[in-house]
N, C-alpha and C positions, 0 to 999 in steps of 0.2 A: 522453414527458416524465415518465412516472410513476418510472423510477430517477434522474431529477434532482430530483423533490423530496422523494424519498425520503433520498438524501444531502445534499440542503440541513437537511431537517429534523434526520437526525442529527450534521451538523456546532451548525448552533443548539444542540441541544440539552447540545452538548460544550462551547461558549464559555465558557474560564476556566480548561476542564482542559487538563491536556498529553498533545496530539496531535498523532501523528507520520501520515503518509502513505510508503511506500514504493512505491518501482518496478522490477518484476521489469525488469531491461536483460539481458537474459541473450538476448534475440534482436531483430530489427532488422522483425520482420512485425507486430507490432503497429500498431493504430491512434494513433498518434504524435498526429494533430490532437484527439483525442479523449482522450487522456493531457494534453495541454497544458492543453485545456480544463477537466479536472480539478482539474490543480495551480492554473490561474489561480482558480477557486473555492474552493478551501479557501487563498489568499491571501488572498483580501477577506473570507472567514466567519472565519478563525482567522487570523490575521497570523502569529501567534508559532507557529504549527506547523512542525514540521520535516520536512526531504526529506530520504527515505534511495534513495540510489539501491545496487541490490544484483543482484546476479547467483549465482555459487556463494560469493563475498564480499561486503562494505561495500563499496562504492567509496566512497561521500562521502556524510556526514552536512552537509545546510545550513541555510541558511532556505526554507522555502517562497517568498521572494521572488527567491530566486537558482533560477530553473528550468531552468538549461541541461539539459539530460537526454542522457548518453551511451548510446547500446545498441550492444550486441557480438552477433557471430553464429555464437558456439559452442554454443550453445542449453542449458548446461546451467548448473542454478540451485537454492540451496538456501536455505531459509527459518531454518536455526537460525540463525547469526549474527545476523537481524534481529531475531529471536523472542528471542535471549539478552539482544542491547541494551536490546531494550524493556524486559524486567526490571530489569534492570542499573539503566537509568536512569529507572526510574518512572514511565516513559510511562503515561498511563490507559488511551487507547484509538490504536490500530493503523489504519490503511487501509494495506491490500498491494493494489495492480493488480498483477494478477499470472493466469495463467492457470491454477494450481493444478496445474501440472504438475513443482514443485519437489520437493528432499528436505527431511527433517527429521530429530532425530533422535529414534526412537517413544520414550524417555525421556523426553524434555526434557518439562519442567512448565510452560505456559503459564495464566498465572494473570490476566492483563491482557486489555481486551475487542479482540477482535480482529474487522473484518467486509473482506472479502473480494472486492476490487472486480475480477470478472471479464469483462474487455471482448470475449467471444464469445457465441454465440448458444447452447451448450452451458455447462452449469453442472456440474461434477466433486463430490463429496464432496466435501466440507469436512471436514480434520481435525479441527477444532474453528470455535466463533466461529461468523460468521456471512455469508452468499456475498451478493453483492447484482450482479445481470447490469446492467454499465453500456455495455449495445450497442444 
């Protein structure tokens, strides 16, 4: 229980700002019931946050109320286009479930807080921002 009230606290703490949650869909082995369970909390803590579903693209920007979640099983996935929107459109702060096994590009300036929700028992380097293990 200690990485759910770790993300509850820092969802609280965001209430007001704009906060985007994304999901690596770039492969079909993930814990799915455990992804759900995510998005259905940062529904009720932040309403107006949005769901980026992303793989080596965008697929779809919505509401965190609309959670269908597609995943694909080509397993390959890159993190700039999410990291570029966020700037783009003045996200505060980021949640990426994701397993940290994406590209980027070593360029790109990330300037928004990003934390890193990695649903395995193993935690990778973090680019940047900050890893939180939600296994």
């Amino acid at each position: 229980m200690k990485w759910q009230r770790l993300l509850l606290s820092k969802l609280q703490e965001r209430v007001g700002k704009k906060i985007a949650l994304a999901i690596d869909t770039s492969t079909n082995q993930t814990r799915t019931i455990l992804i759900q369970n995510i998005v259905k909390l940062f529904g009720e803590v932040c309403p107006d946050a949005l769901l980026v579903q992303a793989d080596f693209k965008i697929r779809s920007i919505s509401s965190i109320k609309d959670d269908k979640i597609t995943y694909y099983t080509h397993g390959k996935s890159s993190y700039t286009d999410v990291l570029e929107w966020v700037e783009k459109e003045d996200i505060d702060t980021l949640f990426y479930i994701t397993d940290v096994t994406g590209y980027f590009y070593e360029e790109l300036k990330v300037k928004k807080e990003i934390f890193w929700l990695v649903p395995d028992e193993f935690i990778p380097k973090v680019p940047f921002g900050k890893a939180i293990r939600v296994a």
